[in-house]
N, C-alpha and C positions, 0 to 999 in steps of 0.2 A: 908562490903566485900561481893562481889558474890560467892559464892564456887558452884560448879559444881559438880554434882558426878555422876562416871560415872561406870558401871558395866551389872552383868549378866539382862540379862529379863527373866521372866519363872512365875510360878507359886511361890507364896513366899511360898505355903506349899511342893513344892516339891524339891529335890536334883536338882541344888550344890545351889538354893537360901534361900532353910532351913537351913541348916547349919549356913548361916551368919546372920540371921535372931535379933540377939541381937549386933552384932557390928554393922549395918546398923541403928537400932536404940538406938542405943546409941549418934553415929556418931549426927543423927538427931537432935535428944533431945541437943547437945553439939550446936551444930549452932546455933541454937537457941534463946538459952541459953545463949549465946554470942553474939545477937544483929545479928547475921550476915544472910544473905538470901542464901535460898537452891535452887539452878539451877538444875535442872535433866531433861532428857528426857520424864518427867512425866506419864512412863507407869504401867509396873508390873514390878516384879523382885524387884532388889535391890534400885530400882526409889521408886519404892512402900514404900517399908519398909524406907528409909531415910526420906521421904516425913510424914510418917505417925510418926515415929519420934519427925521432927520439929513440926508439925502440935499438937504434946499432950502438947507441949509447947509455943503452939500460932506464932510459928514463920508464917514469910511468904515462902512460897514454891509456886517456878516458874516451871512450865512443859513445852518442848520445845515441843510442838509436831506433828509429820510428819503425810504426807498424804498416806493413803493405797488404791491403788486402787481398793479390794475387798470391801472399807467399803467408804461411802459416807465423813463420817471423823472418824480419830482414839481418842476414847475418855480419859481423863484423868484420872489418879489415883483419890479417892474420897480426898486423901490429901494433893491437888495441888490448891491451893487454887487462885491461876492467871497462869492461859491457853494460849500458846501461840499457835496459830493457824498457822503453817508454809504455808500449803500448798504444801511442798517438802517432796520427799524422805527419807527414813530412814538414810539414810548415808548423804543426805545435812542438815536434819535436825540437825545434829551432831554440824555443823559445826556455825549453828547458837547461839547454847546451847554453842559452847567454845567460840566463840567470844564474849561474856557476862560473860566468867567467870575470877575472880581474879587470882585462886587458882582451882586447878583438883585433883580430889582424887579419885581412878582407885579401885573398888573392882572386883577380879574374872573377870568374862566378855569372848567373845567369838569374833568371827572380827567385829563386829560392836564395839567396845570398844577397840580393837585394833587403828581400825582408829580413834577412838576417842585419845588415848594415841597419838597416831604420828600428828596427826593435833593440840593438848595442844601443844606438843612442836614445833611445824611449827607457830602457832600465838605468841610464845615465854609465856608461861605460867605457872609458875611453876606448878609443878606436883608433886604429894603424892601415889609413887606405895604402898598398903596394904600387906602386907606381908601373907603367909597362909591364900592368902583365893581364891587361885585356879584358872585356866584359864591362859589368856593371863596377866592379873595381874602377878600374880606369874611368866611366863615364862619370861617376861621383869626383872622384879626385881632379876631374878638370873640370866642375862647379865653382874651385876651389885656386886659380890659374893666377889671378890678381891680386888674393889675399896673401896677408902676413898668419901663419901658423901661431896659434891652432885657428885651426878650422868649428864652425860647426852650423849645422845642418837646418838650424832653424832659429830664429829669435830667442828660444828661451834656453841654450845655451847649455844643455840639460847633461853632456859629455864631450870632452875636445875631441877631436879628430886630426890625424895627423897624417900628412904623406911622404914617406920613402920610397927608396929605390933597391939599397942595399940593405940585405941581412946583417949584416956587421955593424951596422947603423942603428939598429933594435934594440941593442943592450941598455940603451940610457932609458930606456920605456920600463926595463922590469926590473925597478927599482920596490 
């Protein structure tokens, strides 16, 4: 299975990508662990730490990654171990990263992971909103506060959506 994960970028040593810093690799290490391949945007942030993750458990880790116009090209996390050279945008590169994925699993995040949540369920992709762990993650997932699971984002039903807390809890999703 592809799992995609999709969340904040920033510094992994600084706030709100600190904080998540042991569920992003754990997350990792579990993929893994499980035979299964890590999809990310292969930058910093929580790309970083999922990828470094899989990566202490030999998995494979794929980097989608976009083109910056300030920078001749945008280099990968050191624990991306197959680089994907888009050529596009930070928002088209999105779109390539979900179109390859099984399975989406949403930590934290800001509008670029937004549009990453809304285009998971536009490709019909189940989707894993993280619970507590802040940003547009969290604001989708308590849309979601009253309902019986699954979730989904619009009348036409197009992929379920699911919220957890714990990584240990993920396994029944990568079936």
């Amino acid at each position: 299975m592809r799992i995609a994960v999709i969340g904040y970028s920033g510094n992994i040593d600084q706030s709100p990508v600190r904080e998540l810093g042991d569920l992003c690799l754990a997350l990792g290490k579990q993929i893994a662990r499980l035979g299964h391949s890590l999809w990310s945007g292969g930058r910093d942030g929580v790309m970083a730490l999922v990828s470094m993750g899989a990566a202490s458990e030999n998995g494979e880790t794929f980097g989608v990654l976009p083109y910056d116009a300030d920078e001749e090209i945008v280099r990968p996390c050191p624990y991306v171990k197959y680089p994907i050279y888009t050529g596009l945008d930070f928002q088209m590169r999105s779109f390539v990263l979900l179109k390859n994925a099984d399975l989406v699993i949403s930590i934290g995040g800001a509008s670029g992971t937004a549009i990453e949540i809304f285009a998971a369920y536009s490709y019909g992709k189940p989707l894993i909103l993280m619970e507590n762990t802040g940003g547009v993650t969290q604001k989708i997932a308590g849309w979601f506060e009253q309902s019986t699971p699954p979730f989904y984002l619009d009348y036409r039903k197009s992929a379920p959506a699911y919220i957890e807390t714990r990584v240990e809890d993920l396994v029944k999703y990568y079936v």
